[in-house]
N, CA, C and O of each residue as an XYZ file, in Angstrom:
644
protein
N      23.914    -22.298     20.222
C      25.320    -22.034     20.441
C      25.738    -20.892     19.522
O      25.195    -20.799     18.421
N      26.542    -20.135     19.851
C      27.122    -18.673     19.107
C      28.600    -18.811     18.903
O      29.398    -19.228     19.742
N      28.803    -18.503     17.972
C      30.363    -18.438     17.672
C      31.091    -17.300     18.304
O      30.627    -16.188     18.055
N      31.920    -17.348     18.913
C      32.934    -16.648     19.823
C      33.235    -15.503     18.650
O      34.185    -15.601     17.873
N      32.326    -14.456     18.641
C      33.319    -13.525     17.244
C      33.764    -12.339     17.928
O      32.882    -11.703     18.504
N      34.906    -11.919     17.987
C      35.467    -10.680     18.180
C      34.951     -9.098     17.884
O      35.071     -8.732     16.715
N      34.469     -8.270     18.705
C      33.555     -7.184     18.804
C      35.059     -6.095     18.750
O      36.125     -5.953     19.349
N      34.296     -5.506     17.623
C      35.237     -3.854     17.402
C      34.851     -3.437     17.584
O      33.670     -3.705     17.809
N      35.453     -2.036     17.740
C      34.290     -0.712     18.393
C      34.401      0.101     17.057
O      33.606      1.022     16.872
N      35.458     -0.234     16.014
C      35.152      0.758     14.885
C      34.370      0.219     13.966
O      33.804     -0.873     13.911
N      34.410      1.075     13.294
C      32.935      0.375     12.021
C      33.725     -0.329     10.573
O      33.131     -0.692      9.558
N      35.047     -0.388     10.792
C      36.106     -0.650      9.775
C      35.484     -2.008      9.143
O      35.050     -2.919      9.847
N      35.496     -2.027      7.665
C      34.858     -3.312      7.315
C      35.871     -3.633      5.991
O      36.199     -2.563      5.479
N      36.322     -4.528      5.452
C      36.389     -4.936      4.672
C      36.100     -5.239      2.929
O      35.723     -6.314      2.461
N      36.371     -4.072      2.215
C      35.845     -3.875      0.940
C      37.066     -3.726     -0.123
O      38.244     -3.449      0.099
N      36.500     -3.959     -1.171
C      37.656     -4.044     -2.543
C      38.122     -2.933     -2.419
O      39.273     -2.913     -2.856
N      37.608     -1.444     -1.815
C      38.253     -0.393     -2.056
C      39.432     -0.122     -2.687
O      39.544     -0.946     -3.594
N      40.341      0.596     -2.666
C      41.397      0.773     -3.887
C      41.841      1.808     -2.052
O      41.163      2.639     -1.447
N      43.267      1.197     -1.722
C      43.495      1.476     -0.375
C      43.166      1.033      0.803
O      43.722      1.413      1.833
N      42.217      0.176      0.759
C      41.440     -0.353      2.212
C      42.539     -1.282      2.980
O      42.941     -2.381      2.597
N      42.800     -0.807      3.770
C      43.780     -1.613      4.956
C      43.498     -2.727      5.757
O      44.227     -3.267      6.589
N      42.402     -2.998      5.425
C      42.115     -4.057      6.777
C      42.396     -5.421      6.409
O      42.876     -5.537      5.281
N      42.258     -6.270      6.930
C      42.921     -7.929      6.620
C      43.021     -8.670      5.754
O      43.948     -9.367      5.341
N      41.577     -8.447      5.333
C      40.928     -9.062      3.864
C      40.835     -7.902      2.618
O      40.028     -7.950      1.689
N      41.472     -7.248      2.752
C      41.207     -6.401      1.209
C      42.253     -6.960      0.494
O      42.065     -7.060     -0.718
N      43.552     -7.439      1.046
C      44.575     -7.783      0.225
C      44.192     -9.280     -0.870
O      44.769     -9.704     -1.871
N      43.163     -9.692     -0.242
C      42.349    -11.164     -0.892
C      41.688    -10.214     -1.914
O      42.273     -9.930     -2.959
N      40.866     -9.884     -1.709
C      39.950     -8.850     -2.099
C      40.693     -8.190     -3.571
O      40.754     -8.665     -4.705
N      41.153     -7.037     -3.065
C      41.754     -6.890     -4.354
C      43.060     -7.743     -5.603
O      43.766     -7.366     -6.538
N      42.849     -8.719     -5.055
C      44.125    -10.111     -5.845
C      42.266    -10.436     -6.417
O      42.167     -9.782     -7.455
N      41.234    -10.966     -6.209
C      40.547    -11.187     -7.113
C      39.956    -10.247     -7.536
O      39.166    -10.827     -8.280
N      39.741     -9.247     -7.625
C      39.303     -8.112     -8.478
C      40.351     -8.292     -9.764
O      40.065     -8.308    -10.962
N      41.764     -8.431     -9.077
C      42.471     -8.259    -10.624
C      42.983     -9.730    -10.842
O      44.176     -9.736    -11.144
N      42.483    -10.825    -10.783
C      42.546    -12.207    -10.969
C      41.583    -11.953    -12.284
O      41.946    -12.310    -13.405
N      40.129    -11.204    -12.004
C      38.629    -11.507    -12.871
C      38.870    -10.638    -14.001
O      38.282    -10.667    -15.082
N      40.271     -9.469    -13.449
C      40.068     -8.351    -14.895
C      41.361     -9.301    -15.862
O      41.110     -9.592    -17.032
N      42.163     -9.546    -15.479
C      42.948    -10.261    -16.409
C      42.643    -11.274    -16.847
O      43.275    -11.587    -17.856
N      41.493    -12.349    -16.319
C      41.467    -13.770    -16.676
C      40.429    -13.169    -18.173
O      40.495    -13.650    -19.304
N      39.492    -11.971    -17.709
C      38.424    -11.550    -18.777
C      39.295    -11.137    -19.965
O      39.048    -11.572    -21.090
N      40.729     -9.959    -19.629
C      41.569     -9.776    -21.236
C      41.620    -11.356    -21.523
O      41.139    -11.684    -22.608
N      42.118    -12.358    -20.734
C      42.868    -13.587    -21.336
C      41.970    -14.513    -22.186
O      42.232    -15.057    -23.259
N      40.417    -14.574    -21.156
C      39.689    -15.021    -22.314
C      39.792    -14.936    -23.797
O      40.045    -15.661    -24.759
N      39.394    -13.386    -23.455
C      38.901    -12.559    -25.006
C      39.847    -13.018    -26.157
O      39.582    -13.277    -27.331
N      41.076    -13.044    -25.448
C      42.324    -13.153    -26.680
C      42.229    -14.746    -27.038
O      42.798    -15.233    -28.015
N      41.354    -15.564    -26.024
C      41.596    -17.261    -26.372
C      40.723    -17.792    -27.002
O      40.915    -18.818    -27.655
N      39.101    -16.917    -26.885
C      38.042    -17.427    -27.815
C      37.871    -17.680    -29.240
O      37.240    -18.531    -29.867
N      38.416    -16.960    -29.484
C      38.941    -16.970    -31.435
C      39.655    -18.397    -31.597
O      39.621    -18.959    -32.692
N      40.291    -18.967    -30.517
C      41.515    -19.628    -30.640
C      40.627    -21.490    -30.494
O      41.003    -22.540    -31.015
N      39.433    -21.240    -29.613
C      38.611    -22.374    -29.362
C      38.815    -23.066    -28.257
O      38.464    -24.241    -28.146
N      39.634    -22.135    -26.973
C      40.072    -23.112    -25.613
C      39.823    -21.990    -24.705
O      39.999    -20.811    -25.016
N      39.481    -22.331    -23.778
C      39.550    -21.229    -22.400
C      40.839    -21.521    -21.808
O      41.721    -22.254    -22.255
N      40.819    -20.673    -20.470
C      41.872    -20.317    -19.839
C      42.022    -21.611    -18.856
O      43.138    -22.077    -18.629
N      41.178    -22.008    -18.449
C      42.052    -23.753    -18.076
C      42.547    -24.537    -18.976
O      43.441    -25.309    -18.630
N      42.242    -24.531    -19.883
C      43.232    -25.575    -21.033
C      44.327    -24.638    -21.418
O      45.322    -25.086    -21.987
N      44.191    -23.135    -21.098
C      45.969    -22.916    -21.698
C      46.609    -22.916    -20.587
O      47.816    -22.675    -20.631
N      45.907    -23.212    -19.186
C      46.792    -23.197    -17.588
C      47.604    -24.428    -18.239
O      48.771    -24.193    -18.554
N      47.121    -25.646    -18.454
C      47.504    -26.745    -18.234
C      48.887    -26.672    -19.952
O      49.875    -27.406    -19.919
N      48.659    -25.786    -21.109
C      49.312    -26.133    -21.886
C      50.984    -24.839    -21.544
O      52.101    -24.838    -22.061
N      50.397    -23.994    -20.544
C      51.728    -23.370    -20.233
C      52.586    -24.409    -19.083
O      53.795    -24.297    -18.882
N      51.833    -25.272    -18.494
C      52.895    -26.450    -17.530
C      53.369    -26.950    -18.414
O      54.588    -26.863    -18.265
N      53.018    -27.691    -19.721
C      53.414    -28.360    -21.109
C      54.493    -27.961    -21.262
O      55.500    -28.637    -21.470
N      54.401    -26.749    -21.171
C      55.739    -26.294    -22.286
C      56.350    -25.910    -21.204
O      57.565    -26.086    -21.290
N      55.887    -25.308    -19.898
C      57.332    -25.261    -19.352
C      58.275    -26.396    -18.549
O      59.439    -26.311    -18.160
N      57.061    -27.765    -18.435
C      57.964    -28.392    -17.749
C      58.223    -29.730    -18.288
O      58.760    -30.664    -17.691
N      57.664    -29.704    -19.788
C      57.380    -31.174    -20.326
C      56.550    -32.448    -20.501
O      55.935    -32.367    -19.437
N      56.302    -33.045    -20.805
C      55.504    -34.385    -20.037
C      55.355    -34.202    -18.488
O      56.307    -34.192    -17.707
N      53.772    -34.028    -18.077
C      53.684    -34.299    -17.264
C      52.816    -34.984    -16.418
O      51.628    -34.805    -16.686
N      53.090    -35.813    -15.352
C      51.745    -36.365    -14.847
C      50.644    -35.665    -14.553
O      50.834    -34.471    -14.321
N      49.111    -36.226    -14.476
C      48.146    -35.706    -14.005
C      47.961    -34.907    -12.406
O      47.284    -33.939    -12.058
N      48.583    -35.509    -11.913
C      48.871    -35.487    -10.255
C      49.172    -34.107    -10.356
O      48.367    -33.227    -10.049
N      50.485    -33.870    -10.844
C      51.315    -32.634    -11.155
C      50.863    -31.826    -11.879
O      51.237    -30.668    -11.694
N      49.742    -32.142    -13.147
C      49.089    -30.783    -13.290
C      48.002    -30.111    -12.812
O      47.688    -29.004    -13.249
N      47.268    -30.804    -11.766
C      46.378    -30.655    -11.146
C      47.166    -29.738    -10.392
O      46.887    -28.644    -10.884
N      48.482    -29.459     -8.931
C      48.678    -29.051     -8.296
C      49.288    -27.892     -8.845
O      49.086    -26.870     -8.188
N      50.016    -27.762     -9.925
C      50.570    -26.599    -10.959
C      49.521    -25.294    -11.261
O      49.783    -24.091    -11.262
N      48.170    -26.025    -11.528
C      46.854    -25.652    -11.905
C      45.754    -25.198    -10.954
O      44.671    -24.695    -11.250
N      46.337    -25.526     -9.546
C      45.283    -24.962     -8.463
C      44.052    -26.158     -9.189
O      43.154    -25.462     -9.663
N      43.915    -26.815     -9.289
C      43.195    -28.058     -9.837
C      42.662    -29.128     -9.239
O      43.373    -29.530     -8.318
N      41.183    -30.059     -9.494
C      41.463    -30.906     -8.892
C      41.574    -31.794     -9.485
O      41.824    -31.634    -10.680
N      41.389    -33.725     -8.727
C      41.631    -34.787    -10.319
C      40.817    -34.937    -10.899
O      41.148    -35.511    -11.936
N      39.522    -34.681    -10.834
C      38.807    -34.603    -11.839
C      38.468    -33.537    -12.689
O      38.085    -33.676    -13.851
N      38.630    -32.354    -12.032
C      38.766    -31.162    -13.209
C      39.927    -31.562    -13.844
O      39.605    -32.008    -14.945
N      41.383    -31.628    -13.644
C      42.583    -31.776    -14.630
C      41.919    -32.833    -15.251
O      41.594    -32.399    -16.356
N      41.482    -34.168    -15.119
C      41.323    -35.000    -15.915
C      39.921    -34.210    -17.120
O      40.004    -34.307    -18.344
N      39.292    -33.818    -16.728
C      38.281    -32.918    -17.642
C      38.989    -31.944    -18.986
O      38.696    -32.074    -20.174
N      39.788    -31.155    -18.517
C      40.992    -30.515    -19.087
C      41.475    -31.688    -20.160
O      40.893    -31.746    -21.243
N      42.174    -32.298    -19.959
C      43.115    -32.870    -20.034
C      42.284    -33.769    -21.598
O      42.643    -33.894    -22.769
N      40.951    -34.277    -20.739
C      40.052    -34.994    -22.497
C      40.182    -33.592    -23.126
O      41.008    -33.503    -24.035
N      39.682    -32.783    -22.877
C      39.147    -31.470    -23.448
C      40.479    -31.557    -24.561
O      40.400    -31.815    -25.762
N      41.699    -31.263    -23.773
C      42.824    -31.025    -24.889
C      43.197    -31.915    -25.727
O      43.719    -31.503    -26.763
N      43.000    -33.771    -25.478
C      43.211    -34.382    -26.017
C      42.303    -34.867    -27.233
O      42.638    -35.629    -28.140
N      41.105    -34.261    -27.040
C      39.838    -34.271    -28.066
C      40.292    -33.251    -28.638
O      39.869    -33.465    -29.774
N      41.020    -31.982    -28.721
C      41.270    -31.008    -29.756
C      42.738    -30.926    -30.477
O      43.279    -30.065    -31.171
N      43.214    -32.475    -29.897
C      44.400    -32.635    -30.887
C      45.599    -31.898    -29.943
O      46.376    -31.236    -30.630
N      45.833    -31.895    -28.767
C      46.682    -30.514    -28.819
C      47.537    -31.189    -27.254
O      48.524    -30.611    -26.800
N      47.074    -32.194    -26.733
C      47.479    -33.059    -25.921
C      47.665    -34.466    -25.860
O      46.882    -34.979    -26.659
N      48.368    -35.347    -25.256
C      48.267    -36.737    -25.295
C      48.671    -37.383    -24.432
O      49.555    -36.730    -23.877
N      48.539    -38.350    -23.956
C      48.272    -38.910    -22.591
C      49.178    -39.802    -22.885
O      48.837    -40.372    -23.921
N      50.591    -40.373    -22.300
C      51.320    -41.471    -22.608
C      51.636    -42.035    -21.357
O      51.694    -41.449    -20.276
N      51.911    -43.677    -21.691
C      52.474    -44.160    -20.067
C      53.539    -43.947    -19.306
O      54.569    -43.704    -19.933
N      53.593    -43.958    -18.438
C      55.298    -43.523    -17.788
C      55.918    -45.114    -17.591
O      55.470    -46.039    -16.914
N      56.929    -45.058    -18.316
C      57.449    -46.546    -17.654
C      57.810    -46.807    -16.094
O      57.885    -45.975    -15.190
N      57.955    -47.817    -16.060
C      57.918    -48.398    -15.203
C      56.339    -48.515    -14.253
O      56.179    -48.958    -13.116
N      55.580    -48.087    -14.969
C      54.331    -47.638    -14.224
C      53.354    -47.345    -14.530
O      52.938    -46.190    -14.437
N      52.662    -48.373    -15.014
C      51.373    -48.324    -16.357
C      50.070    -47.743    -15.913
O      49.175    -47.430    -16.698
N      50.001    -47.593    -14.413
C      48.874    -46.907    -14.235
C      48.964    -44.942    -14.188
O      47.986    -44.195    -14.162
N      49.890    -44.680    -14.189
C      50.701    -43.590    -14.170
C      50.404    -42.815    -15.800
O      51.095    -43.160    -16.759
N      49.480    -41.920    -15.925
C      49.384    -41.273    -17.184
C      50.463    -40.064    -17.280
O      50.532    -39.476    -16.201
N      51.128    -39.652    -18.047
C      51.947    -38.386    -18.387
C      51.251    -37.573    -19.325
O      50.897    -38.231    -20.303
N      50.900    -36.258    -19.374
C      50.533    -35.620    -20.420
C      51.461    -35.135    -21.050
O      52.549    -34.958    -20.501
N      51.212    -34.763    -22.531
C      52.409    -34.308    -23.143
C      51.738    -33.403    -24.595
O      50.811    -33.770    -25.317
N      52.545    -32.166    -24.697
C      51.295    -31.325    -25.491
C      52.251    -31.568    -27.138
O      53.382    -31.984    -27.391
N      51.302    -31.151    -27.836
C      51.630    -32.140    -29.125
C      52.330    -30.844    -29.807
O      52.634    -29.806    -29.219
N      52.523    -31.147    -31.211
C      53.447    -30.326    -31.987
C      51.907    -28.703    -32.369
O      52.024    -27.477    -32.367
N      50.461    -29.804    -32.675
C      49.462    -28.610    -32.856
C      48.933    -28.013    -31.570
O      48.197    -27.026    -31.572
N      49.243    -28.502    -30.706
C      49.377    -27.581    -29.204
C      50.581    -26.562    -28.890
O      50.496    -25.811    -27.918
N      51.399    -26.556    -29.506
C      52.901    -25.099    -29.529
C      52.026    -24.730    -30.527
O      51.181    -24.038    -29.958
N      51.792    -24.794    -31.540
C      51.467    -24.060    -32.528
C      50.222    -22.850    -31.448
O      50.434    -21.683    -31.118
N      48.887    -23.791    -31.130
C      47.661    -22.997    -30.674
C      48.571    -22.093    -29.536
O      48.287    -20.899    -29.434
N      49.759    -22.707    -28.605
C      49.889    -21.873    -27.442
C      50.873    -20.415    -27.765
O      51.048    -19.390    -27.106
N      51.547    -21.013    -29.479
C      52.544    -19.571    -30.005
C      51.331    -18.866    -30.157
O      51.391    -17.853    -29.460
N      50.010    -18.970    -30.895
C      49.037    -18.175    -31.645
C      48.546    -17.438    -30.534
O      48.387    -16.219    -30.596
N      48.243    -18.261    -29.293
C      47.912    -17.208    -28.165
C      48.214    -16.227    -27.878
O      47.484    -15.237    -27.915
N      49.705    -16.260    -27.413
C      50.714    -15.524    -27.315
C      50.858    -14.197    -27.769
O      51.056    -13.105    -27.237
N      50.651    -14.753    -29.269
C      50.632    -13.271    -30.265
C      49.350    -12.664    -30.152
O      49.365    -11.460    -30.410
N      48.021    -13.239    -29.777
C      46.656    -12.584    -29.678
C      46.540    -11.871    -28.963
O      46.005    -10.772    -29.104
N      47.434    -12.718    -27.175
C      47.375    -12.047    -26.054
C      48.223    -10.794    -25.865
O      48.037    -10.133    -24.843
N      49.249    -10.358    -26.863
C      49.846     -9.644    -26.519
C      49.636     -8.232    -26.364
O      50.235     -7.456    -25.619
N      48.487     -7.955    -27.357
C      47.811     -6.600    -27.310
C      47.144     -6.148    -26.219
O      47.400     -5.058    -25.706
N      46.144     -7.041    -25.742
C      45.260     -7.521    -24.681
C      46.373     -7.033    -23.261
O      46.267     -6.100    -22.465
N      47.254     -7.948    -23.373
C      48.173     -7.891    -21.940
C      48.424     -6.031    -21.789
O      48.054     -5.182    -20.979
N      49.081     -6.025    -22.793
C      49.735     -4.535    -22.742
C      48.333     -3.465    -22.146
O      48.601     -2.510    -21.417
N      47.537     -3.627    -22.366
C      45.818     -3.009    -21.976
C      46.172     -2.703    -20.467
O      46.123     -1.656    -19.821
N      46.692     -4.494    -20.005
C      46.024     -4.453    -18.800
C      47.077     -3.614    -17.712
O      46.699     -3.093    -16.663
N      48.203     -3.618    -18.125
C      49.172     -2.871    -17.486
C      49.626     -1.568    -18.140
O      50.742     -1.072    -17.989
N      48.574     -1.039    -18.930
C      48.955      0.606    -19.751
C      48.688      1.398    -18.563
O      48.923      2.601    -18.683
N      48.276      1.019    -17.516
C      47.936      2.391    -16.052
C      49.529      2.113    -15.438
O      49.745      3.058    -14.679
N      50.270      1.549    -15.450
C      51.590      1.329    -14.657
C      52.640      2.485    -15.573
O      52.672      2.899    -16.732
N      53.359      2.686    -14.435
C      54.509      3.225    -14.890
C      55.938      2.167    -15.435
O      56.169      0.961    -15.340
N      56.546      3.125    -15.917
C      57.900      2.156    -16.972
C      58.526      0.913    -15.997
O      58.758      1.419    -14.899
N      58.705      0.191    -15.997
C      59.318     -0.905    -15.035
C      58.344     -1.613    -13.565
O      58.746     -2.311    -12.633
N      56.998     -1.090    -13.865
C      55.987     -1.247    -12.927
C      55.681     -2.855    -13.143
O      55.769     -3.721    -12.273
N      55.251     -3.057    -14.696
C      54.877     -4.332    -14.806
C      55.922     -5.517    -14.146
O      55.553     -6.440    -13.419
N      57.318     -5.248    -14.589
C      58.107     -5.965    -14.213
C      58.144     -6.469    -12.734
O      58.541     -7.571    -12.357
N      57.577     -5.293    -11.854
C      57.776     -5.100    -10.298
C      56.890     -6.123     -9.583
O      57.142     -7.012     -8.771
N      55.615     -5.634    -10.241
C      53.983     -6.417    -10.282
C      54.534     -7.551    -10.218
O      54.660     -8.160     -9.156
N      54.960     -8.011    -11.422
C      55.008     -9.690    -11.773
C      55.912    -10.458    -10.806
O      55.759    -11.648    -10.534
N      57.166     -9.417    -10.159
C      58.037     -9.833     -9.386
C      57.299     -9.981     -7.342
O      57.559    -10.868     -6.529
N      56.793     -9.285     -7.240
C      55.997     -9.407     -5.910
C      54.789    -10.368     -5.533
O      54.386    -10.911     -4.504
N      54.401    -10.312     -6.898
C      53.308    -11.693     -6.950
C      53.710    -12.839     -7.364
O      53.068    -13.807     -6.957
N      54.737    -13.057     -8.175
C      55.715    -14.269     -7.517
C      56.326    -14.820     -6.110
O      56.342    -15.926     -5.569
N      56.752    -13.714     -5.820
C      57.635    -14.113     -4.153
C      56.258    -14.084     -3.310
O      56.269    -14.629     -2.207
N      55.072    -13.474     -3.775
C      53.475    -13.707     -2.944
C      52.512    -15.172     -3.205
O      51.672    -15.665     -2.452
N      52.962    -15.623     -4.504
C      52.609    -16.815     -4.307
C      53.015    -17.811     -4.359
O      52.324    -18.828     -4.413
N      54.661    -17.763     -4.354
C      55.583    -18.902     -4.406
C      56.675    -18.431     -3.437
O      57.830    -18.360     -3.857
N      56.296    -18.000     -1.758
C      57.078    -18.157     -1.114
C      58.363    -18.640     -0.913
O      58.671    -19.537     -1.698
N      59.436    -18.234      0.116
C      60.950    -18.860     -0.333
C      60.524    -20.335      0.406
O      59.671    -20.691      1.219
N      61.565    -20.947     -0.320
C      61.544    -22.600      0.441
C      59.803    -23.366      0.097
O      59.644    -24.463      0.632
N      58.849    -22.936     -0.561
C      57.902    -23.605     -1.059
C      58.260    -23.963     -2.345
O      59.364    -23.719     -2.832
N      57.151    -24.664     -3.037
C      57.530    -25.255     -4.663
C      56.705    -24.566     -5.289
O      55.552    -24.367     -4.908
N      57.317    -24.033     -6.542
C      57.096    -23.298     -7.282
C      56.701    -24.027     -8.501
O      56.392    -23.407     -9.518
């Protein structure tokens, strides 16, 4: 049996190119610059002793409070057993803690501790050199633009953000 695939007559293909128009470059180039920023973000977090999934999960911390596992898994592009992986990870380095939600004892909440603001301010200040790197090719108000289009690109209107 053969899969029904659609025959072009041009030779147009699909590559990271820098301009390439066709369907999939827009995937394409979102991970090209997913791998160059996650690599500045590393660099600035290794000194610090956490990768970039444990500071995914400690920027939901701080921006949204205690939160369940459920909810940081989906915040995190995550699943339940990676967040739960995370989640020991942070709580073995002091910097998270797992409390019950009342009314509902099977229900864990995470909640990042006073030496978890501390590690996520220290980031902050590491990452900041690093960041500025990655957007020194943009023009004055470019970054701002960037950050604003890939918001409304991955948090559509009327979806949850």
């Amino acid at each position: 049996m053969t899969a029904d695939v659609p025959r072009r007559t041009t030779a147009s293909r699909a590559t990271d190119r820098p301009g390439d128009a066709t369907p999939f470059a827009l995937g394409l180039l979102l991970r090209q610059a997913h791998w160059r920023a996650a690599s500045v973000m590393t660099e600035a977090l290794r000194p610090l002793g956490i990768e970039l999934r444990h500071f995914a999960v400690l920027i939901v911390l701080v921006d949204r409070g205690a939160t369940v596992q459920r909810d940081l898994a989906a915040a995190t592009g995550s699943d339940k057993a990676g967040i739960m992986r995370v989640v020991d990870d942070l709580e073995r380095m002091g910097l998270a803690v797992r409390k019950t939600v009342p009314g509902d004892r099977r229900v864990r909440a995470v909640e990042i501790t006073p030496q978890g603001v501390e590690l996520f301010d220290a980031a902050h200040v590491a990452a900041e050199p690093l960041a500025e790197r990655l957007v020194a090719e943009l023009e004055p108000g470019e970054p701002e633009q960037l950050r604003d289009l890939l918001t409304r690109f991955a948090y559509p209107s009327g979806s949850e953000a």
